[in-house]
TORPA-4810 file (N, C-alpha, C, O; in nm, 3 decimals):
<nodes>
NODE_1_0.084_-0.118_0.000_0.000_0.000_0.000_0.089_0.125_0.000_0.208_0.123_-0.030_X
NODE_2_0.015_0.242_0.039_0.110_0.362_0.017_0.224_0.428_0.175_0.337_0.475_0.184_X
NODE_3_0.098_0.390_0.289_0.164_0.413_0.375_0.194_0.310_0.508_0.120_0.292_0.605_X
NODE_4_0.328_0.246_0.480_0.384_0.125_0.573_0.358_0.134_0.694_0.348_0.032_0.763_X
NODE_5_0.341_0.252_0.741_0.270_0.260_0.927_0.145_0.267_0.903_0.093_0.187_0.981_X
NODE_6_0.070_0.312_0.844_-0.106_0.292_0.855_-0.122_0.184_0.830_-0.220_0.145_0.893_X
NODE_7_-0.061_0.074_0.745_-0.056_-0.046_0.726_-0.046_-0.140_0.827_-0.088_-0.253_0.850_X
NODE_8_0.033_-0.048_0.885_0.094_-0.190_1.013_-0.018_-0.167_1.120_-0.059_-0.265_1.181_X
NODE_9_-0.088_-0.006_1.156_-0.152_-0.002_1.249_-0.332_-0.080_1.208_-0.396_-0.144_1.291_X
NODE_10_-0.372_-0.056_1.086_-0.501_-0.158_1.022_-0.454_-0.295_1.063_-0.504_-0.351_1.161_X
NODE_11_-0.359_-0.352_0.989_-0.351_-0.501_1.034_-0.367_-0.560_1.156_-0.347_-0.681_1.165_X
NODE_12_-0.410_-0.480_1.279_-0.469_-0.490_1.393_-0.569_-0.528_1.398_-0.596_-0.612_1.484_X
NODE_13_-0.658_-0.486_1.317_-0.781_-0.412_1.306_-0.866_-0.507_1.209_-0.981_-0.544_1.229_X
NODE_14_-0.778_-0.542_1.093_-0.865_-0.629_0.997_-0.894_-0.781_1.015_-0.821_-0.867_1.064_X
NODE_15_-1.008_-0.792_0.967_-1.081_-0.936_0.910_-0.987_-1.044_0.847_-0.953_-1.034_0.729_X
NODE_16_-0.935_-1.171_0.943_-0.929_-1.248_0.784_-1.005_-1.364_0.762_-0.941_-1.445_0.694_X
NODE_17_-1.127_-1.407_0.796_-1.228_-1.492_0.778_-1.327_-1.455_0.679_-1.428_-1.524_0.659_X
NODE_18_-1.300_-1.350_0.620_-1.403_-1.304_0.532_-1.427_-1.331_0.387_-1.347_-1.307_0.296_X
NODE_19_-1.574_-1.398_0.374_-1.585_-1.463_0.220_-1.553_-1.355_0.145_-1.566_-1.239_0.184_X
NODE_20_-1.490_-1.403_-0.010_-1.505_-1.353_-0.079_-1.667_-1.314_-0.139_-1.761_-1.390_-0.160_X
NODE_21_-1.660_-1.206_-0.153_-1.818_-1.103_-0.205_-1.818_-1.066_-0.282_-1.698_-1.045_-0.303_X
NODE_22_-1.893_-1.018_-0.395_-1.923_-0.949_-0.528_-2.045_-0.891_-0.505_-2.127_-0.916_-0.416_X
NODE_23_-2.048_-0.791_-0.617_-2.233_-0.709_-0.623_-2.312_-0.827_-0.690_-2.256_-0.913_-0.758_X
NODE_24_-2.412_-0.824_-0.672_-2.562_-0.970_-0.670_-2.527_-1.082_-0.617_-2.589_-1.180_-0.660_X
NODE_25_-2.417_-1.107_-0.506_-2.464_-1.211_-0.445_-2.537_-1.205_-0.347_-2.537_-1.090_-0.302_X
NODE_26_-2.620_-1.294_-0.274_-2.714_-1.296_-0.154_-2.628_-1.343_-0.038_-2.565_-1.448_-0.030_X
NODE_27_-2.637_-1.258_0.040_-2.543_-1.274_0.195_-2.628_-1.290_0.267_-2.749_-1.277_0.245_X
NODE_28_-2.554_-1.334_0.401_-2.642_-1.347_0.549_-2.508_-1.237_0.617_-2.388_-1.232_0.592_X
NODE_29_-2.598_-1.156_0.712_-2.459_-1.080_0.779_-2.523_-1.094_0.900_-2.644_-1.077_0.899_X
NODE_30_-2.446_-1.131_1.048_-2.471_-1.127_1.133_-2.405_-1.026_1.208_-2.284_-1.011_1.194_X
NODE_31_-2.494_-0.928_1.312_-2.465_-0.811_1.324_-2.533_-0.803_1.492_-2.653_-0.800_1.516_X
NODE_32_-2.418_-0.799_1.599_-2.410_-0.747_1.725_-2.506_-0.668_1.755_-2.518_-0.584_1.666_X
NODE_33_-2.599_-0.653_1.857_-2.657_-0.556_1.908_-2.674_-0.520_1.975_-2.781_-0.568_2.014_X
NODE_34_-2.633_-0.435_2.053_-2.622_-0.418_2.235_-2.774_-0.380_2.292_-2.821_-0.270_2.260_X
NODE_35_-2.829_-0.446_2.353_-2.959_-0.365_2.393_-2.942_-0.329_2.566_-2.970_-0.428_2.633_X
NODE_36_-2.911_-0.237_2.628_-2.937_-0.222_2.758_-2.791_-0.318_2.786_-2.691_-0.302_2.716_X
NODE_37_-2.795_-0.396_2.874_-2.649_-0.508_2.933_-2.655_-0.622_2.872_-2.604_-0.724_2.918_X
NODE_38_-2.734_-0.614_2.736_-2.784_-0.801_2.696_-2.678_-0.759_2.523_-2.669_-0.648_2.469_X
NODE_39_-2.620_-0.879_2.483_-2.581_-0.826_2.374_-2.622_-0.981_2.290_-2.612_-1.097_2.328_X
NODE_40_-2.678_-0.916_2.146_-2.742_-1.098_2.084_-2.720_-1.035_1.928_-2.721_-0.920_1.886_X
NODE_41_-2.699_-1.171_1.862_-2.686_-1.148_1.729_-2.832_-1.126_1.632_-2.938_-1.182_1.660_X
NODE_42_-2.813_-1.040_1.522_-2.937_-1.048_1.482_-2.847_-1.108_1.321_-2.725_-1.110_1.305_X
NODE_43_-2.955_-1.152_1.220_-2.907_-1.162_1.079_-2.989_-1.041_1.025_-3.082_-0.988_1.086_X
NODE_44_-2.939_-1.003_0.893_-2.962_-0.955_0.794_-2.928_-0.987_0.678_-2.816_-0.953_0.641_X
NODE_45_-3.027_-1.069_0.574_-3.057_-1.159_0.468_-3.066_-1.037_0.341_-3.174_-0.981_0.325_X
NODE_46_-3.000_-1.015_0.293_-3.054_-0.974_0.143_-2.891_-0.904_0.023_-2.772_-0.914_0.053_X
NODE_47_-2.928_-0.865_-0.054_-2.822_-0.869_-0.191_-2.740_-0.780_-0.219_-2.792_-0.671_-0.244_X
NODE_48_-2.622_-0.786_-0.225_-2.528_-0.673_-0.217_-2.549_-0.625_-0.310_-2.545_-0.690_-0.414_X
NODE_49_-2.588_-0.457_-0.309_-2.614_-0.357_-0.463_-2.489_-0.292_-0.500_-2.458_-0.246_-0.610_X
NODE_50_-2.392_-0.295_-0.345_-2.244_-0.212_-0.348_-2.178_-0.220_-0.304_-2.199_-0.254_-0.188_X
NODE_51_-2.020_-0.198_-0.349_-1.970_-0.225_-0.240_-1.827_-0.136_-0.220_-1.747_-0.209_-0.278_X
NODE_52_-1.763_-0.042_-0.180_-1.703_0.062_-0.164_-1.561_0.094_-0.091_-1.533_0.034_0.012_X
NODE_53_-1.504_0.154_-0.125_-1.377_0.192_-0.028_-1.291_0.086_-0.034_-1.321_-0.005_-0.112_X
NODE_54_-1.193_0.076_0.030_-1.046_-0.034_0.003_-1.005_-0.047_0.163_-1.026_0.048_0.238_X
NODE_55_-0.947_-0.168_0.211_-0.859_-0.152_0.325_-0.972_-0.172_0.434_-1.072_-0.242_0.420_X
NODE_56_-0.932_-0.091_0.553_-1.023_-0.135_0.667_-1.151_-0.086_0.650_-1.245_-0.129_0.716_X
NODE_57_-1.163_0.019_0.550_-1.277_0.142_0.499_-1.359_0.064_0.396_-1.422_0.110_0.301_X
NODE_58_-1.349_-0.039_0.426_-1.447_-0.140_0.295_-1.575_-0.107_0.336_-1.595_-0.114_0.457_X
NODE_59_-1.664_-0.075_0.268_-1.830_-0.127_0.313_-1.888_-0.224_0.223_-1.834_-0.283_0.129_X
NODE_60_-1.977_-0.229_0.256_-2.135_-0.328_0.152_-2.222_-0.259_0.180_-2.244_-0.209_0.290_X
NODE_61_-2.285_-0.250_0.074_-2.453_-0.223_0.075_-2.548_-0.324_0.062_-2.540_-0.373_-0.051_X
NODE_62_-2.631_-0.373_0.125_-2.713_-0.494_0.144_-2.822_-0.458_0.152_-2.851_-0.398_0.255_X
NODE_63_-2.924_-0.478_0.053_-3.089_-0.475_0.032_-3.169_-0.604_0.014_-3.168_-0.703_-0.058_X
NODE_64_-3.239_-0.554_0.114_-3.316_-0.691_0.123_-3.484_-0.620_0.082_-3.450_-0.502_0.075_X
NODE_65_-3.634_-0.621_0.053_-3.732_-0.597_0.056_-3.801_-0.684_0.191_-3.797_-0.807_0.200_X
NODE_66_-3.863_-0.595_0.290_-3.918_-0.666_0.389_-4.086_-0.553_0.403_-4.090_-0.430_0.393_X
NODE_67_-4.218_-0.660_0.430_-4.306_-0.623_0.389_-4.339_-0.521_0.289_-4.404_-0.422_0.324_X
NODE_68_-4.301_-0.536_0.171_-4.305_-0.444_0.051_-4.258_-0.337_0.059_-4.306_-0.247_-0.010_X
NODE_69_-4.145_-0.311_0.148_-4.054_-0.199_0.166_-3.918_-0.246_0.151_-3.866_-0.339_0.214_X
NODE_70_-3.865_-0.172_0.061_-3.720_-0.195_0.034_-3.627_-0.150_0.153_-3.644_-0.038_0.201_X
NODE_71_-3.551_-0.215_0.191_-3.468_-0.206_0.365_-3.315_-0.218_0.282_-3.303_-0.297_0.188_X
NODE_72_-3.205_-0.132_0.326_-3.042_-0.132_0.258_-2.983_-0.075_0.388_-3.016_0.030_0.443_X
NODE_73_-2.912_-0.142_0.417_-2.814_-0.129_0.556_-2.663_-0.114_0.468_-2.632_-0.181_0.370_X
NODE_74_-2.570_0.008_0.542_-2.444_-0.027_0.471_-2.350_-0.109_0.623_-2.347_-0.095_0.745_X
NODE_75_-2.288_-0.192_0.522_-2.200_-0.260_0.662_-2.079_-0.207_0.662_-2.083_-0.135_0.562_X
NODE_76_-1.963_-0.196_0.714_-1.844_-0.187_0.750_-1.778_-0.316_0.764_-1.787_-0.378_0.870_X
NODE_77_-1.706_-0.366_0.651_-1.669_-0.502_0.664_-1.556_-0.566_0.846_-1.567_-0.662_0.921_X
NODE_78_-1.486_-0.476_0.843_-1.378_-0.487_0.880_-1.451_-0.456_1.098_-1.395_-0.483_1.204_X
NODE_79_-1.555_-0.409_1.076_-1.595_-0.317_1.202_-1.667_-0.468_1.315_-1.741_-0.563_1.292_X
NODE_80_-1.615_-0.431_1.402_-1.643_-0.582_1.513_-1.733_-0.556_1.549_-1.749_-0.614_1.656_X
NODE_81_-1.867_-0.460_1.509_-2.009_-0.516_1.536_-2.032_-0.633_1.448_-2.124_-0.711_1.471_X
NODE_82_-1.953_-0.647_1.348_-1.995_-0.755_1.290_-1.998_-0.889_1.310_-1.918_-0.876_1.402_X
NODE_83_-2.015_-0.991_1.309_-2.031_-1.105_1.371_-1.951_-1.219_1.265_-1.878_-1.312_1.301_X
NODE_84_-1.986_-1.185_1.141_-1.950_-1.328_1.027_-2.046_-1.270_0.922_-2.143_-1.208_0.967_X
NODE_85_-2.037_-1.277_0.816_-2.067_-1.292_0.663_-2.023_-1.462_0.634_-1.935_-1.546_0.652_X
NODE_86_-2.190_-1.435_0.562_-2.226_-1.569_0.521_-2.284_-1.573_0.330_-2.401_-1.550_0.299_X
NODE_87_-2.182_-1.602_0.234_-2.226_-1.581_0.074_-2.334_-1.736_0.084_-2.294_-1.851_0.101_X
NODE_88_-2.476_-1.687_0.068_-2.544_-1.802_0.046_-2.603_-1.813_-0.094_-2.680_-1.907_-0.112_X
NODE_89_-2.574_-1.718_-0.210_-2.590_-1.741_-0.347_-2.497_-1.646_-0.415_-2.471_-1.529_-0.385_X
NODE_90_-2.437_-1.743_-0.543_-2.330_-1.616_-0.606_-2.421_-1.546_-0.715_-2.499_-1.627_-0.765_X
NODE_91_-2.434_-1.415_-0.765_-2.505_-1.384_-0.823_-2.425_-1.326_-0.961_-2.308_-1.288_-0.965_X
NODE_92_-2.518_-1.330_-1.067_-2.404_-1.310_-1.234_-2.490_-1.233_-1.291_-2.588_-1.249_-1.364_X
NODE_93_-2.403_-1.093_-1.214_-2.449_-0.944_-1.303_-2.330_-0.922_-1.371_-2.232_-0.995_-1.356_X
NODE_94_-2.334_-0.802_-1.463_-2.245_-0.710_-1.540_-2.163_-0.631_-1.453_-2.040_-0.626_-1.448_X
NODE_95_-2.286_-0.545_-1.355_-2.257_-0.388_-1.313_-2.213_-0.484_-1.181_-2.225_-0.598_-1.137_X
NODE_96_-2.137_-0.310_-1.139_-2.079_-0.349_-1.018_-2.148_-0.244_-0.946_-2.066_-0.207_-0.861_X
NODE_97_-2.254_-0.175_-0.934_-2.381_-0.106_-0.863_-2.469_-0.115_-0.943_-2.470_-0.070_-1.057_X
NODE_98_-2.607_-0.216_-0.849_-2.699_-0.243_-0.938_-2.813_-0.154_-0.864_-2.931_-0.186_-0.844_X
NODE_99_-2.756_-0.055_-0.836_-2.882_0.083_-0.811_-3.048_0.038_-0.901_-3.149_0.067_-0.837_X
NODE_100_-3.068_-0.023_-1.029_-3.180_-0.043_-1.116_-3.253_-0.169_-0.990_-3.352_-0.222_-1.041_X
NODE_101_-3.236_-0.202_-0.904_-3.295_-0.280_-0.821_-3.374_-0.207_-0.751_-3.470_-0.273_-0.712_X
NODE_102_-3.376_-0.079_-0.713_-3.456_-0.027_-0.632_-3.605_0.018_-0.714_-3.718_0.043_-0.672_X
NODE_103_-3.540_0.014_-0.852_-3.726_0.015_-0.882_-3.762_-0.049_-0.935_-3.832_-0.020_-1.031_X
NODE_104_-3.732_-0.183_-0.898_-3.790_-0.291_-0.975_-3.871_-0.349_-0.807_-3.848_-0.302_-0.695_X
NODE_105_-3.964_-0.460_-0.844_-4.028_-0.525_-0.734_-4.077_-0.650_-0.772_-4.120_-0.677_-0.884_X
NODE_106_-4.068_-0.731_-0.668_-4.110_-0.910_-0.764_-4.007_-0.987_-0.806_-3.904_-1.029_-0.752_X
NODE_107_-4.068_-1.000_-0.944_-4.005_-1.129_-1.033_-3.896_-1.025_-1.091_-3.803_-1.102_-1.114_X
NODE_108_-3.865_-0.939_-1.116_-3.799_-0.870_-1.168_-3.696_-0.831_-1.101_-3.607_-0.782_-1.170_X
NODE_109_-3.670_-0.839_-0.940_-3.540_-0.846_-0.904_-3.472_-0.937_-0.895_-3.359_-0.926_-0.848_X
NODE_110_-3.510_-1.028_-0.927_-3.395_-1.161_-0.957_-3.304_-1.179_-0.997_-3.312_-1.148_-1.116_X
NODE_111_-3.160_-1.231_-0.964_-3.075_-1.239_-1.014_-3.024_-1.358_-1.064_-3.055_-1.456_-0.998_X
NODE_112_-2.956_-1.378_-1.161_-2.915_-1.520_-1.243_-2.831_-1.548_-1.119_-2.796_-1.451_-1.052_X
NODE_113_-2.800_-1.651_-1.089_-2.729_-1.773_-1.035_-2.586_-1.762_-1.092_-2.588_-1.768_-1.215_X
NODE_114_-2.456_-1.748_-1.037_-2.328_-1.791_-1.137_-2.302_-1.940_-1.091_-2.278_-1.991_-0.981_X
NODE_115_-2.318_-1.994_-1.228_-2.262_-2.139_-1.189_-2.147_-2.172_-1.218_-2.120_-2.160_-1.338_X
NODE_116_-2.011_-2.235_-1.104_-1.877_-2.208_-1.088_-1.895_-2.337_-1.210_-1.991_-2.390_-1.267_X
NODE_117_-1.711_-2.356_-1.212_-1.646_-2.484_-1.291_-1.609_-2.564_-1.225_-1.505_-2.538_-1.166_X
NODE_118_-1.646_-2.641_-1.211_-1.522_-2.788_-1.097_-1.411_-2.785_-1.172_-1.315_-2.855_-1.142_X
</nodes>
């Protein structure tokens, strides 16, 4: 990278259990939540539209539709509210921000399936 001490002080800091991700695949992200003195994991199920920044400054954007409302949380990959990322479908778009998801609804946000090679 560019600077050998910010380097050394992130590598503290960073993830290395983390799936590889792309824009349209379907994730599970499990995400810390402190309520009062109780702390419990919650998930959040739905499709990466984005995904941003380099280094410890990575995010995702994750949209899921819940009761006919479109719901997009951005995560902070690297940030220890996080719990684990889980890729439970690879998805085979073009774009690498599929922003055209937000006005679509139904059958029409679907994404093709990438099917790997053995």
């Amino acid at each position: 990278m560019i600077n050998p001490i910010i380097d050394e002080l992130e590598k503290n800091y960073k993830k290395s259990e983390i799936p590889q991700m792309n824009p349209g695949d379907t994730v599970k992200v499990s995400v810390r939540i402190v309520e009062g003195n109780k702390e419990r994991i919650q998930a959040f199920e739905g499709t990466i539209i984005k995904m941003h920044g380099a280094g410890l400054n990575k995010t995702v954007t994750v949209r899921k539709v819940f009761q006919g409302i479109g719901v997009e949380r951005v995560f902070l990959i690297h940030s220890p509210r996080i719990d684990k990322f889980q890729v439970l479908r690879k998805g085979d778009v073009r774009r690498s921000k599929l922003y055209y998801l937000r006005e679509r609804s139904g059958k029409a946000t679907r994404i093709k399936e990438k099917i790997e090679k053995r």
